[in-house]
N, CA, C, O and CB atoms as a CASP TS submission, in Angstrom:
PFRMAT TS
TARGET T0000
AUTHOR 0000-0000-0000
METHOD Language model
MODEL 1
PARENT N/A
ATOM      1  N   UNK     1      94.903 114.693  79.339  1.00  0.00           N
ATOM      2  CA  UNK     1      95.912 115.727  79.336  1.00  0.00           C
ATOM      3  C   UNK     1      96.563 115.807  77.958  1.00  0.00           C
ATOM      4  O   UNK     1      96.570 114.813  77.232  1.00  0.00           O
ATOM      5  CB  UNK     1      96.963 115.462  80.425  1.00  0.00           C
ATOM      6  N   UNK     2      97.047 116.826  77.622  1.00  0.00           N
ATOM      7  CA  UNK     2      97.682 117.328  76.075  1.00  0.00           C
ATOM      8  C   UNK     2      99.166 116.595  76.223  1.00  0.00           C
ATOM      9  O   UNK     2      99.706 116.008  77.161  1.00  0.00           O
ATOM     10  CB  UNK     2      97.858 119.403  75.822  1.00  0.00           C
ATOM     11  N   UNK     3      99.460 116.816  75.243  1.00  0.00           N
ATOM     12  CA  UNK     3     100.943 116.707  74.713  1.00  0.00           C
ATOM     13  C   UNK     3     101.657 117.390  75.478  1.00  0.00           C
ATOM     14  O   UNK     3     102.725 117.234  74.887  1.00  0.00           O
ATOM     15  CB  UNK     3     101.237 117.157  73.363  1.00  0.00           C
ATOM     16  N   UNK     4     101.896 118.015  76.319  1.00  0.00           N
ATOM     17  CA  UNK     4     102.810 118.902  76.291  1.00  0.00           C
ATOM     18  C   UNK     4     103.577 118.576  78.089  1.00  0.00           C
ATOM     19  O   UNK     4     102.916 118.124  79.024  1.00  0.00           O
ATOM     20  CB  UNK     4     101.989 120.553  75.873  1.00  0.00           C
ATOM     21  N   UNK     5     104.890 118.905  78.154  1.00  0.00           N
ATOM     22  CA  UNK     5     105.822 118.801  79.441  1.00  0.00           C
ATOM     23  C   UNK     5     105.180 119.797  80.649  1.00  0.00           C
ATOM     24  O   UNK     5     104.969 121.009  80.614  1.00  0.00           O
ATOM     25  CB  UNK     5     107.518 119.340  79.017  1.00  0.00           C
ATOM     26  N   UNK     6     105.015 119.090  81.427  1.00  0.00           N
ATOM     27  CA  UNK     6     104.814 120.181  82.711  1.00  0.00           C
ATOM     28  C   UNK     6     105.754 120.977  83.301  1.00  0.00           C
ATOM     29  O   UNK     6     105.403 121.797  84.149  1.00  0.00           O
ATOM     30  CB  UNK     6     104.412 119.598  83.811  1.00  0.00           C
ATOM     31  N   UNK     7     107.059 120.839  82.931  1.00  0.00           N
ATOM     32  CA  UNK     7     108.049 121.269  83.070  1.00  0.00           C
ATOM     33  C   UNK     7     108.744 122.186  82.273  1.00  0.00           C
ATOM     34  O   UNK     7     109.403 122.991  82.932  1.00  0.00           O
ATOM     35  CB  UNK     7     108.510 120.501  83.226  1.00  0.00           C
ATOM     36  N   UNK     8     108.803 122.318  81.007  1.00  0.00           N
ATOM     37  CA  UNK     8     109.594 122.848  80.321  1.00  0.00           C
ATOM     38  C   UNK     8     108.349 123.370  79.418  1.00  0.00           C
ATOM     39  O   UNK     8     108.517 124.333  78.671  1.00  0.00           O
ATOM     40  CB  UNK     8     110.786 121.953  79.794  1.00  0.00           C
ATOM     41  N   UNK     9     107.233 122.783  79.497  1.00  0.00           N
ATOM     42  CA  UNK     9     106.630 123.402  78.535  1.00  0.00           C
ATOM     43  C   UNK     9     106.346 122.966  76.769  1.00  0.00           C
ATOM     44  O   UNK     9     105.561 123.328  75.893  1.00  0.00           O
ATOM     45  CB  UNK     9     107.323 124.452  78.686  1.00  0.00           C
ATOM     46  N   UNK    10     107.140 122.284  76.850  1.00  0.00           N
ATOM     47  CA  UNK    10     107.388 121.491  75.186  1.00  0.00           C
ATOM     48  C   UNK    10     105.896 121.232  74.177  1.00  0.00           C
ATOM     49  O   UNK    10     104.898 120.735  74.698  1.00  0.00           O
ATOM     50  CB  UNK    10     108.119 119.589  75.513  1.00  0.00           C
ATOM     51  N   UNK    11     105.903 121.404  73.552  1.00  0.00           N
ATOM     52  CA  UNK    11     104.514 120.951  72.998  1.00  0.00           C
ATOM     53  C   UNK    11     104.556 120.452  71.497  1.00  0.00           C
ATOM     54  O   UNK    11     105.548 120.824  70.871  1.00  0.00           O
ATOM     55  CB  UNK    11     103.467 122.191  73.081  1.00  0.00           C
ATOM     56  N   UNK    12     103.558 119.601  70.760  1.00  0.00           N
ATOM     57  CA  UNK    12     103.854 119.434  69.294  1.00  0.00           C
ATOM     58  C   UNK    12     104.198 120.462  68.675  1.00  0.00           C
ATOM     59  O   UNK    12     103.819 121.616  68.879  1.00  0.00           O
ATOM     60  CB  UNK    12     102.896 118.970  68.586  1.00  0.00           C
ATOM     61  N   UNK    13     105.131 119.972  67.681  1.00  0.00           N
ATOM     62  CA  UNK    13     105.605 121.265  67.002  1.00  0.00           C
ATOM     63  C   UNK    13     104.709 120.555  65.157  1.00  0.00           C
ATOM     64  O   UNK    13     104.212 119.433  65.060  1.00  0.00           O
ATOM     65  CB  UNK    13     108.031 121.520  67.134  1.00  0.00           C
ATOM     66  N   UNK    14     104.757 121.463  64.147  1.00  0.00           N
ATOM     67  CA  UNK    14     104.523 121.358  62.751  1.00  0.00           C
ATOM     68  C   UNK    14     105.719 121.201  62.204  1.00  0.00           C
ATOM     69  O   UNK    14     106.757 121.647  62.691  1.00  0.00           O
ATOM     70  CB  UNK    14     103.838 122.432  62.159  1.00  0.00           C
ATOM     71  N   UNK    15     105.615 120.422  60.943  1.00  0.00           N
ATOM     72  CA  UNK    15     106.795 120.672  59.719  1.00  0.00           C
ATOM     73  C   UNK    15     106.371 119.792  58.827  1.00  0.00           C
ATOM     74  O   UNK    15     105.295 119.198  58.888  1.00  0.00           O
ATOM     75  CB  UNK    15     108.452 120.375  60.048  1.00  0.00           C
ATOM     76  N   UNK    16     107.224 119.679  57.950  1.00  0.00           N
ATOM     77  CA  UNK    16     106.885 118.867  56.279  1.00  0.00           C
ATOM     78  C   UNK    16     107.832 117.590  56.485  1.00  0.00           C
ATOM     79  O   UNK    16     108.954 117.376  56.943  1.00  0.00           O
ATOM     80  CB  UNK    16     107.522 119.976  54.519  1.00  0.00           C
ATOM     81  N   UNK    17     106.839 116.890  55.934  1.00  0.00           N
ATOM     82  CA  UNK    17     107.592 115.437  55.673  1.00  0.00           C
ATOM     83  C   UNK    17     107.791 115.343  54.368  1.00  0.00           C
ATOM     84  O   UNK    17     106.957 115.779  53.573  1.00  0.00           O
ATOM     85  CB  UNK    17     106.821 114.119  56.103  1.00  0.00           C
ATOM     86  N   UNK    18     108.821 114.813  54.017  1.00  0.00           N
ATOM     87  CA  UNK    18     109.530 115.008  52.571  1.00  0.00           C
ATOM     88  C   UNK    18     109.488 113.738  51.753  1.00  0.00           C
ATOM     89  O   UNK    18     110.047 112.711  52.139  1.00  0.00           O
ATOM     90  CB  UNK    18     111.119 115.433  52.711  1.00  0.00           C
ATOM     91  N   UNK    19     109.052 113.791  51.016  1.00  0.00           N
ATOM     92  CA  UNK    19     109.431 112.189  50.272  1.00  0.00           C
ATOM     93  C   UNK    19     110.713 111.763  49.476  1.00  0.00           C
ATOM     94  O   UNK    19     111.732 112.375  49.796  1.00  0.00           O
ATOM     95  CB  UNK    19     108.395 111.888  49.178  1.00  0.00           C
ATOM     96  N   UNK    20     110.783 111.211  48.902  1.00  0.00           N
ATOM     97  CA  UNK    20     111.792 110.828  48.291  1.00  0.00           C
ATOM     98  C   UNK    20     111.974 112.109  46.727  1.00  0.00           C
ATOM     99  O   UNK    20     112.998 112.726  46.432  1.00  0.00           O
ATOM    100  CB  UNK    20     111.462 109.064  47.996  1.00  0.00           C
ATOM    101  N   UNK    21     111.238 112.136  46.331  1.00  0.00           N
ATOM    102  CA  UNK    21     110.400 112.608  45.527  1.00  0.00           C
ATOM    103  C   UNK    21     110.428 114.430  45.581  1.00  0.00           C
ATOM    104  O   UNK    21     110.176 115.243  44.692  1.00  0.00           O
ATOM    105  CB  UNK    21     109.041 111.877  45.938  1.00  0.00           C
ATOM    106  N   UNK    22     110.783 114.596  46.800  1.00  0.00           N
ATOM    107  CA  UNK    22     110.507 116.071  47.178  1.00  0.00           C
ATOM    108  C   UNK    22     108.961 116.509  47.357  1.00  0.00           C
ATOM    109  O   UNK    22     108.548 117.639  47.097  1.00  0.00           O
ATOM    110  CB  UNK    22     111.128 116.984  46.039  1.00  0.00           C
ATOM    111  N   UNK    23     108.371 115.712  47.717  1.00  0.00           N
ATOM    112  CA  UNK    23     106.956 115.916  47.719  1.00  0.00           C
ATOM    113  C   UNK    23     106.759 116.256  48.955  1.00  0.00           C
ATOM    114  O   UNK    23     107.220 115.406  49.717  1.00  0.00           O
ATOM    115  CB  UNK    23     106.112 114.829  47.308  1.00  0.00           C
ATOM    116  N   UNK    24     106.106 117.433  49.662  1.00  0.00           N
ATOM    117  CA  UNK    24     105.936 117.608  50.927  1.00  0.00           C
ATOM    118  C   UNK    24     104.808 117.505  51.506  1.00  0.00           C
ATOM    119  O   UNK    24     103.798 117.841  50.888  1.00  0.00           O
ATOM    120  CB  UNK    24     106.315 118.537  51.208  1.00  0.00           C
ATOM    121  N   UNK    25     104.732 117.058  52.713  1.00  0.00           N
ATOM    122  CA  UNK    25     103.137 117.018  53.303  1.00  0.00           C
ATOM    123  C   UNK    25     103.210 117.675  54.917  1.00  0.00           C
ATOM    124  O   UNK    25     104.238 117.883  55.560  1.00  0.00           O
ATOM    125  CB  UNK    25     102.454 115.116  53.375  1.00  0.00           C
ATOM    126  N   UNK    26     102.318 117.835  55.188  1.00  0.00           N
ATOM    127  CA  UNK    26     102.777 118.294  56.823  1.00  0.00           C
ATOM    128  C   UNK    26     102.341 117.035  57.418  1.00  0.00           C
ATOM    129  O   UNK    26     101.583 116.095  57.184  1.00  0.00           O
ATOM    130  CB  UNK    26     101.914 119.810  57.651  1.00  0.00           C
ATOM    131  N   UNK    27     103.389 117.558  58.529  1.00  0.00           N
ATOM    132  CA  UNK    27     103.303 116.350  59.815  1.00  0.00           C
ATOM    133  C   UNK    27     103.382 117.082  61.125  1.00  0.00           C
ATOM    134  O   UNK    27     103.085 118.276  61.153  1.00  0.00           O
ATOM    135  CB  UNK    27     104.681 115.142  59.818  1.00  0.00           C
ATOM    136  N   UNK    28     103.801 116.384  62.323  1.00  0.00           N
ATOM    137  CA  UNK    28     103.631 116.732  63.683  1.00  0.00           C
ATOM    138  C   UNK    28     104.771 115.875  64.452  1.00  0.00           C
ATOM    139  O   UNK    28     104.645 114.698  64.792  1.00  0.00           O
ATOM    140  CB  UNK    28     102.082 116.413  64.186  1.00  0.00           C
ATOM    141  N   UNK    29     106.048 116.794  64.683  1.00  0.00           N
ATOM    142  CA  UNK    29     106.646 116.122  65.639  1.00  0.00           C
ATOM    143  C   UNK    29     106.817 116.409  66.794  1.00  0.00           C
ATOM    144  O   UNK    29     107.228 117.475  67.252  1.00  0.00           O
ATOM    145  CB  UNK    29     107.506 115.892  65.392  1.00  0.00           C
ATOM    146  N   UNK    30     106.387 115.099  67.544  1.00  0.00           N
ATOM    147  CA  UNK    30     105.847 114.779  69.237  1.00  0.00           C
ATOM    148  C   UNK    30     106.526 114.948  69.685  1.00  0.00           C
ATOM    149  O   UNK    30     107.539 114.462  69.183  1.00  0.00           O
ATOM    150  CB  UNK    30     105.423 113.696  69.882  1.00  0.00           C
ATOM    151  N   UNK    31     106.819 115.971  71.389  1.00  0.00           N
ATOM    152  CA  UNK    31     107.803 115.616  72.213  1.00  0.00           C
ATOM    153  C   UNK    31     108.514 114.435  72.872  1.00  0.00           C
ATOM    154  O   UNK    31     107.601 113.611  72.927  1.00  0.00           O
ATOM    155  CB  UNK    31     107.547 116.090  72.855  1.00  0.00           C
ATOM    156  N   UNK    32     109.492 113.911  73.355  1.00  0.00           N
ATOM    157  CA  UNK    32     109.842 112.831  73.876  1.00  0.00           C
ATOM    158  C   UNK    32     109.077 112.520  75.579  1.00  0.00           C
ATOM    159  O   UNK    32     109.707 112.148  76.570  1.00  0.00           O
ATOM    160  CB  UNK    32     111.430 112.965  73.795  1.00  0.00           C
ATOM    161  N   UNK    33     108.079 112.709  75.531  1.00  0.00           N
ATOM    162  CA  UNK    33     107.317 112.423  76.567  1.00  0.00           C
ATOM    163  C   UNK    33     107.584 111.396  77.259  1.00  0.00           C
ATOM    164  O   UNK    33     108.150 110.529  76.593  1.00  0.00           O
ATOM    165  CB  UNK    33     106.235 112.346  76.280  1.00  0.00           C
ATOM    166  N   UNK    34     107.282 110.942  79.115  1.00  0.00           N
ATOM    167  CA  UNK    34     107.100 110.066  79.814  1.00  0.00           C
ATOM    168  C   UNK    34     106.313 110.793  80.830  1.00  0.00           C
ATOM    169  O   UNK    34     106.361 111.988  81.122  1.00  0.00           O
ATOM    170  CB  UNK    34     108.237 109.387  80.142  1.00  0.00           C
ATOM    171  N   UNK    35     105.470 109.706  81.386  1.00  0.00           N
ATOM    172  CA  UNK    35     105.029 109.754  82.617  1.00  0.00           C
ATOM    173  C   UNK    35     105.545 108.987  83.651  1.00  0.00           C
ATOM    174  O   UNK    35     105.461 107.761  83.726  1.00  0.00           O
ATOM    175  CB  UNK    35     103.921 109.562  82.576  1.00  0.00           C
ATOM    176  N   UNK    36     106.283 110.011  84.746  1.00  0.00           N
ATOM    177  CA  UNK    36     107.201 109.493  85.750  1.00  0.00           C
ATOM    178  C   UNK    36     106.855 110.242  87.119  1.00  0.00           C
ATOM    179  O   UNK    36     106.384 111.359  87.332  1.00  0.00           O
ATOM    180  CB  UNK    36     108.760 109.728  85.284  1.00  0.00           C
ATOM    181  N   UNK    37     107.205 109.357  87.848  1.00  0.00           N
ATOM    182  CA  UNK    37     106.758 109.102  89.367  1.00  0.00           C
ATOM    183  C   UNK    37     107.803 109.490  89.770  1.00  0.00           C
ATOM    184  O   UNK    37     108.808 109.016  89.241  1.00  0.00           O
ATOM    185  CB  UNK    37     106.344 107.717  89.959  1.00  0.00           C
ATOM    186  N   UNK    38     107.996 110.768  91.147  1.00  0.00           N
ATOM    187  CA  UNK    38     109.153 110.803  91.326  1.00  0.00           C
ATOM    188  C   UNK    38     108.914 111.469  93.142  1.00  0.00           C
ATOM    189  O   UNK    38     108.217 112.382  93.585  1.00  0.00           O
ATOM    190  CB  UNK    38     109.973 111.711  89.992  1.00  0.00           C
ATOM    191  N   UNK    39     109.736 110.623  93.710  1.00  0.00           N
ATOM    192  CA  UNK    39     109.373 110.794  95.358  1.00  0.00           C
ATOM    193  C   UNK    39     110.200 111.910  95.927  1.00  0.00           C
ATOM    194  O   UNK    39     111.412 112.113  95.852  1.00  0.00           O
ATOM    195  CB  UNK    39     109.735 109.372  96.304  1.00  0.00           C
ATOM    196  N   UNK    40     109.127 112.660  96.585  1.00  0.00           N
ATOM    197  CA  UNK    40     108.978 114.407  96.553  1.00  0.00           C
ATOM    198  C   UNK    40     109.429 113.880  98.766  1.00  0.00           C
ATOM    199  O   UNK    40     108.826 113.432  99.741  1.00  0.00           O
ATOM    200  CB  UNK    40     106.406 115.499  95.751  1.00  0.00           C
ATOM    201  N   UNK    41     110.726 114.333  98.420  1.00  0.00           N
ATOM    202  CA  UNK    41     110.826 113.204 100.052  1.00  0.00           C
ATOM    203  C   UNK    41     110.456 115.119 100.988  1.00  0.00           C
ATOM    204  O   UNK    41     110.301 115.044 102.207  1.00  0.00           O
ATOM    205  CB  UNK    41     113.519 111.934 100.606  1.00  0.00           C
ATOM    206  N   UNK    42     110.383 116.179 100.521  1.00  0.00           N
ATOM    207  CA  UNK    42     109.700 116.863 101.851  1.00  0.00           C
ATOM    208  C   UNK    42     108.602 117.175 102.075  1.00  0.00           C
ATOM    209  O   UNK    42     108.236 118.145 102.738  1.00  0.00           O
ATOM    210  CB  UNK    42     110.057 117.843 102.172  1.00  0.00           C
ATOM    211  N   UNK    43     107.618 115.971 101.268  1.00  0.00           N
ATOM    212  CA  UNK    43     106.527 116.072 101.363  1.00  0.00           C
ATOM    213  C   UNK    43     105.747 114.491 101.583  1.00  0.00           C
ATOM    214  O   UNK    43     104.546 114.223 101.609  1.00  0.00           O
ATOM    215  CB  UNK    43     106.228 116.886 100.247  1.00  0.00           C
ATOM    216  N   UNK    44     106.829 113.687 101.712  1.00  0.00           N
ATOM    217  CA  UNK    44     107.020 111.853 101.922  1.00  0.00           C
ATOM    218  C   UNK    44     105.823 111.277 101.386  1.00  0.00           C
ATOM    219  O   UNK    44     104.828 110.728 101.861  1.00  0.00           O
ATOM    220  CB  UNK    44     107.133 111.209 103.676  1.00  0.00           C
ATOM    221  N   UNK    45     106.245 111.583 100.225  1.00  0.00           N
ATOM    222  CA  UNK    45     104.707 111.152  99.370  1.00  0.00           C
ATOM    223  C   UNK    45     105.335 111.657  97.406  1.00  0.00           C
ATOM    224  O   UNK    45     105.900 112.691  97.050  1.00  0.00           O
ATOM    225  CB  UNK    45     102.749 112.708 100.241  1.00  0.00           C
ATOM    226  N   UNK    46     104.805 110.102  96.324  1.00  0.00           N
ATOM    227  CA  UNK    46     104.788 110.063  95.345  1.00  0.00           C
ATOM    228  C   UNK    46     104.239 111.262  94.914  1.00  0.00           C
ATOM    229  O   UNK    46     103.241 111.731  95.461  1.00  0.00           O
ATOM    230  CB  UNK    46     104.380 109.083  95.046  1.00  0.00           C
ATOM    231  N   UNK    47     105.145 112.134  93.413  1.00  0.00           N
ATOM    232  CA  UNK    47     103.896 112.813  92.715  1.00  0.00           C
ATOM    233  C   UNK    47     104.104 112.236  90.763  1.00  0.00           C
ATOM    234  O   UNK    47     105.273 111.892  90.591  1.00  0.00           O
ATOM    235  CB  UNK    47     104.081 115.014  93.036  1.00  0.00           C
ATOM    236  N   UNK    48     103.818 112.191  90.323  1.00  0.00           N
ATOM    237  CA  UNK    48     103.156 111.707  88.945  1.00  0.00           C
ATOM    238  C   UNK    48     103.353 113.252  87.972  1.00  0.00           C
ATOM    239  O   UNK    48     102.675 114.279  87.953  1.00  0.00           O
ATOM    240  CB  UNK    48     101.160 111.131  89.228  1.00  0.00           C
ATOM    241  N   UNK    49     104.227 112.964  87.444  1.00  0.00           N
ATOM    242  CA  UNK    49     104.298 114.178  86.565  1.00  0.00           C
ATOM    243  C   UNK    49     104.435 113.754  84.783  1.00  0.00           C
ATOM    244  O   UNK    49     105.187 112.865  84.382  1.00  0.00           O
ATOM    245  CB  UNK    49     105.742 115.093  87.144  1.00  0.00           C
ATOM    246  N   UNK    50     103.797 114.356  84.133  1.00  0.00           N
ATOM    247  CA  UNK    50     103.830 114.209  82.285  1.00  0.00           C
ATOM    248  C   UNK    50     105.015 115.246  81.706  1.00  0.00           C
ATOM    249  O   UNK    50     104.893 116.322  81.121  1.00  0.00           O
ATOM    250  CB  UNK    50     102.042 114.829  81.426  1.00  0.00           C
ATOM    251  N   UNK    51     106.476 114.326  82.191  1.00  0.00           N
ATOM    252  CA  UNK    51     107.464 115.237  81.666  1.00  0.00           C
ATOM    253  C   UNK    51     108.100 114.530  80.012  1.00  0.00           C
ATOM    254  O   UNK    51     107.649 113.501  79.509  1.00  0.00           O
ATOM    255  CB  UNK    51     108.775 115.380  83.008  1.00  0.00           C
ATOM    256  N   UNK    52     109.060 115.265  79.492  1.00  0.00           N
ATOM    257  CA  UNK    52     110.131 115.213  78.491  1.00  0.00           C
ATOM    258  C   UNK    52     111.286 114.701  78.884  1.00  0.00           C
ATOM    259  O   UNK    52     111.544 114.476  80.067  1.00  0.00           O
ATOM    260  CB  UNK    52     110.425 116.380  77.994  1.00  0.00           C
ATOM    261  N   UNK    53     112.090 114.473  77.893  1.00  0.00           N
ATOM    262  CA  UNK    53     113.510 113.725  78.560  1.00  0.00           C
ATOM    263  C   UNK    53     114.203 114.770  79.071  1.00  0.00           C
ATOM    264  O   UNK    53     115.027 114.451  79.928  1.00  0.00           O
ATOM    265  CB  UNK    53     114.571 112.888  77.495  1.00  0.00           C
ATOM    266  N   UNK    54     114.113 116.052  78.777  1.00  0.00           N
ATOM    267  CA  UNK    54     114.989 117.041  78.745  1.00  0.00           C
ATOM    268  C   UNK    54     114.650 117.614  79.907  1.00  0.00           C
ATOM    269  O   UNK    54     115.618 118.153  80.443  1.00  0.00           O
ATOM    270  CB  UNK    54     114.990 117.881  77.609  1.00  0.00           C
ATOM    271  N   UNK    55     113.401 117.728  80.647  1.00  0.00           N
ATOM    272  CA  UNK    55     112.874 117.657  81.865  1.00  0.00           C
ATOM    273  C   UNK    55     113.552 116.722  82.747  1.00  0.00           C
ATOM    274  O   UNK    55     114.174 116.880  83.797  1.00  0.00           O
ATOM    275  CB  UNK    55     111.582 117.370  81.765  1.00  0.00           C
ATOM    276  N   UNK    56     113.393 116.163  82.357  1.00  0.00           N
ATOM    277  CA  UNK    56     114.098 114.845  83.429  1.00  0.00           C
ATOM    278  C   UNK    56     115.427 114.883  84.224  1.00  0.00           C
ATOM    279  O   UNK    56     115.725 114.472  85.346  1.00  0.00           O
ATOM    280  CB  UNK    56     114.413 113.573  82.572  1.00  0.00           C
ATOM    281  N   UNK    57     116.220 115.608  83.115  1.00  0.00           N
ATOM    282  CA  UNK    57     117.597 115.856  83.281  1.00  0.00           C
ATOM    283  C   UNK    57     117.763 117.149  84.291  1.00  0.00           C
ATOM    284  O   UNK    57     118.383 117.263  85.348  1.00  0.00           O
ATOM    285  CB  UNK    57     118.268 116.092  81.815  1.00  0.00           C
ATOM    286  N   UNK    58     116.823 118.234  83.408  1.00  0.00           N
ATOM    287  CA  UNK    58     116.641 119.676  84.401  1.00  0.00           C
ATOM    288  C   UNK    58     116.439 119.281  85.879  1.00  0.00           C
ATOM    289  O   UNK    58     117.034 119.942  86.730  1.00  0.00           O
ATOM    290  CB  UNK    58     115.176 120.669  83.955  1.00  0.00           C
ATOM    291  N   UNK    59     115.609 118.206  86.269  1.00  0.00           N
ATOM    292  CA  UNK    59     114.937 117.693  87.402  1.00  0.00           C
ATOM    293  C   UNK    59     116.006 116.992  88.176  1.00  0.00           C
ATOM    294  O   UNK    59     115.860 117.115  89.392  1.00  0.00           O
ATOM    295  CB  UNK    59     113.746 116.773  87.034  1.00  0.00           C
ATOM    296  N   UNK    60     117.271 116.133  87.716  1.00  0.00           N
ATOM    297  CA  UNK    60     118.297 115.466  88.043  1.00  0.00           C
ATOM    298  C   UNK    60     119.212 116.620  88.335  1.00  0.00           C
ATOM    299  O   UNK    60     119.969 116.357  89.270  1.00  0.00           O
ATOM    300  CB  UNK    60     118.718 114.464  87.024  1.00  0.00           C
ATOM    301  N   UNK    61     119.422 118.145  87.685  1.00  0.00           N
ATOM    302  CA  UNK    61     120.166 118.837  88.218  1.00  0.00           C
ATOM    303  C   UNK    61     119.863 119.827  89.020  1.00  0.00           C
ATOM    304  O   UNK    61     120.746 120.216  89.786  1.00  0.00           O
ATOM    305  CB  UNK    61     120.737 119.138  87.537  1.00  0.00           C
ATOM    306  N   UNK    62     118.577 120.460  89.041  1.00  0.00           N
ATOM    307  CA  UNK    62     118.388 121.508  90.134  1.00  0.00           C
ATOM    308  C   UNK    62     117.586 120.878  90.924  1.00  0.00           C
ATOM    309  O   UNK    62     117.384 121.623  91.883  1.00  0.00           O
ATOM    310  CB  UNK    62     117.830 122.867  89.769  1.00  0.00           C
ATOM    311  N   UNK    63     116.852 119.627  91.079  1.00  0.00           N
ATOM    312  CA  UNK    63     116.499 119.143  92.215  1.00  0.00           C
ATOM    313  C   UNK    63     115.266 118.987  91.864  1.00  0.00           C
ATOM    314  O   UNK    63     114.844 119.697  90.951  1.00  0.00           O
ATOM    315  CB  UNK    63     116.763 119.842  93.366  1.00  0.00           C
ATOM    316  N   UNK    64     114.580 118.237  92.358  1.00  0.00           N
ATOM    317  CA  UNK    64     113.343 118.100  92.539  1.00  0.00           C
ATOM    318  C   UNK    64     111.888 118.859  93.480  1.00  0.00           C
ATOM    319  O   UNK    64     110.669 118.737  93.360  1.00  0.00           O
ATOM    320  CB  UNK    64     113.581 117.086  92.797  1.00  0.00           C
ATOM    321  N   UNK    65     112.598 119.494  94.224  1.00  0.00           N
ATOM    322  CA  UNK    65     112.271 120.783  95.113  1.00  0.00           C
ATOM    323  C   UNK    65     112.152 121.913  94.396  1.00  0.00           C
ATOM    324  O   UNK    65     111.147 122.595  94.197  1.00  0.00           O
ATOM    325  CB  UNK    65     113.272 121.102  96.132  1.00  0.00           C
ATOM    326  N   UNK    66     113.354 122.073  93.990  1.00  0.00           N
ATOM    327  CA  UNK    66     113.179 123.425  93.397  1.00  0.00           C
ATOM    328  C   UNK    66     112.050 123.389  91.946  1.00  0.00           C
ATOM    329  O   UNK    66     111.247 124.246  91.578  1.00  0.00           O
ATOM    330  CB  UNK    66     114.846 123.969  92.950  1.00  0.00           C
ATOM    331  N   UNK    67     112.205 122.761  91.669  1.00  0.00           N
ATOM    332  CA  UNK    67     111.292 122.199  89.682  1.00  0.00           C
ATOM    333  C   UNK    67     109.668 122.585  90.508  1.00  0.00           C
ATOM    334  O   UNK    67     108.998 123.595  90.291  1.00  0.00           O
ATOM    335  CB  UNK    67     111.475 119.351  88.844  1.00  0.00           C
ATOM    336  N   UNK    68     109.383 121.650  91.311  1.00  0.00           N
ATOM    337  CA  UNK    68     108.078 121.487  92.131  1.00  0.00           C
ATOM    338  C   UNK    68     107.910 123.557  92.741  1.00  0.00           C
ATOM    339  O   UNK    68     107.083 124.462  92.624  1.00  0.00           O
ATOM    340  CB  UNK    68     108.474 119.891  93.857  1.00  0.00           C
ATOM    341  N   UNK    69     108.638 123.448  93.076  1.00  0.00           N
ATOM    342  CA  UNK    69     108.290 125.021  93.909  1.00  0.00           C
ATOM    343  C   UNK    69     107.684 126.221  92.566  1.00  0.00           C
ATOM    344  O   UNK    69     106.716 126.979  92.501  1.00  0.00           O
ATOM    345  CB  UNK    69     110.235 125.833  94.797  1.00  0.00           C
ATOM    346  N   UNK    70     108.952 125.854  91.527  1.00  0.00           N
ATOM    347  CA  UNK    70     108.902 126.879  89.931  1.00  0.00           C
ATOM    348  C   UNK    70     107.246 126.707  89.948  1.00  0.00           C
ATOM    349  O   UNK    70     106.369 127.534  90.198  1.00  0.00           O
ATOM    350  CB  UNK    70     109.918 126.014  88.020  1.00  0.00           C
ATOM    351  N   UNK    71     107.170 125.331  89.589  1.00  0.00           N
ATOM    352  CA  UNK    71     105.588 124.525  89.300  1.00  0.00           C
ATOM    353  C   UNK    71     104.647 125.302  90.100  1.00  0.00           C
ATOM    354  O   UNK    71     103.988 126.060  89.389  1.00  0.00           O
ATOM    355  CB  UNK    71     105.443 122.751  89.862  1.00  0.00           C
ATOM    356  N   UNK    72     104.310 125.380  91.587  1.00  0.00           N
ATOM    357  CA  UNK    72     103.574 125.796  92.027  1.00  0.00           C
ATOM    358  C   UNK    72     103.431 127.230  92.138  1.00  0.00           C
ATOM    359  O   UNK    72     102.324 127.657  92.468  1.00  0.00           O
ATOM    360  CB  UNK    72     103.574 125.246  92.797  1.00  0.00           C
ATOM    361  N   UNK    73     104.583 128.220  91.866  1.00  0.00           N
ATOM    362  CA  UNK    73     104.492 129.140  91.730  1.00  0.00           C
ATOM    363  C   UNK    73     103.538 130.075  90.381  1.00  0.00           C
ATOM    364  O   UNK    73     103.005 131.183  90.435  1.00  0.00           O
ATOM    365  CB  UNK    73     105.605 129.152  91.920  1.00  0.00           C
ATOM    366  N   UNK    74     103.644 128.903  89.054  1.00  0.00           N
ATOM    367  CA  UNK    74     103.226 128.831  87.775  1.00  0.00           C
ATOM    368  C   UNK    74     101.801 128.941  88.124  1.00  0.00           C
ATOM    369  O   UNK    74     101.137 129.820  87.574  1.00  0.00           O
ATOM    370  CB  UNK    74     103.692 127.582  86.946  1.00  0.00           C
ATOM    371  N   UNK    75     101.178 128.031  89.101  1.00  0.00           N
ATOM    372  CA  UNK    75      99.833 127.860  89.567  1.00  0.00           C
ATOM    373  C   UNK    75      99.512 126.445  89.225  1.00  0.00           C
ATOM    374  O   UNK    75      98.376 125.973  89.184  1.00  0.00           O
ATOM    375  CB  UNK    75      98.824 128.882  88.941  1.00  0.00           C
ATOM    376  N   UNK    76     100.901 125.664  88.926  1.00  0.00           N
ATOM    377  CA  UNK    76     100.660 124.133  88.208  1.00  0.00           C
ATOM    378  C   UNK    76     100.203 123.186  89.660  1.00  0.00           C
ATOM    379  O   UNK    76     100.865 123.207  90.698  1.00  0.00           O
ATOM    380  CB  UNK    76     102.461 123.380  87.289  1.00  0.00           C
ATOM    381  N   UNK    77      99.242 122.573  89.509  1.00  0.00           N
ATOM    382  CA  UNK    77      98.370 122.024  90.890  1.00  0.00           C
ATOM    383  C   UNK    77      99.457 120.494  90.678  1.00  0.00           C
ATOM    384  O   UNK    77      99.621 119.963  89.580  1.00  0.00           O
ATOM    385  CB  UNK    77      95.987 121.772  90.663  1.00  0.00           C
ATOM    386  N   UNK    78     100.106 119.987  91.992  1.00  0.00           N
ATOM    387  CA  UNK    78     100.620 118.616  91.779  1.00  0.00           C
ATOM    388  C   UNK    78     100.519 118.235  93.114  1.00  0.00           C
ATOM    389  O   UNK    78     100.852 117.102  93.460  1.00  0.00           O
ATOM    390  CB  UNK    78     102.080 118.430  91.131  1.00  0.00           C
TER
END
């Protein structure tokens, strides 16, 4: 699976890394990714999702139901 949040969508982004020097090069900064387990109780069963921290939080406030429903509506298989 890619880089990217199942939730929010997040993905590597581009930019320049700078030296001391002012010398620039490109780089790639990574989302804050985890893979977390999170018990889906109206369906009484674990699901495994590749979220972001910022996901996590979205998921702590509108619920875990509702995130999952958005998801399947998307056509995201979990």
């Amino acid at each position: 699976m890619a880089r990217v949040c199942q939730v929010t969508g997040k993905r590597p982004i581009t930019g320049n890394k700078v030296s001391h020097s002012n010398i620039k090069s490109k780089r790639r900064f990574l989302p804050n990714l985890q893979t977390k387990r999170f018990f889906f109780a109206e369906e009484d069963r674990w699901v495994t999702i590749k979220v972001s921290a910022d996901a996590i939080r979205t998921i702590n406030k509108n619920g875990l139901a509702s995130v999952i429903k958005q998801l399947r509506a998307e056509g995201t298989k979990l």
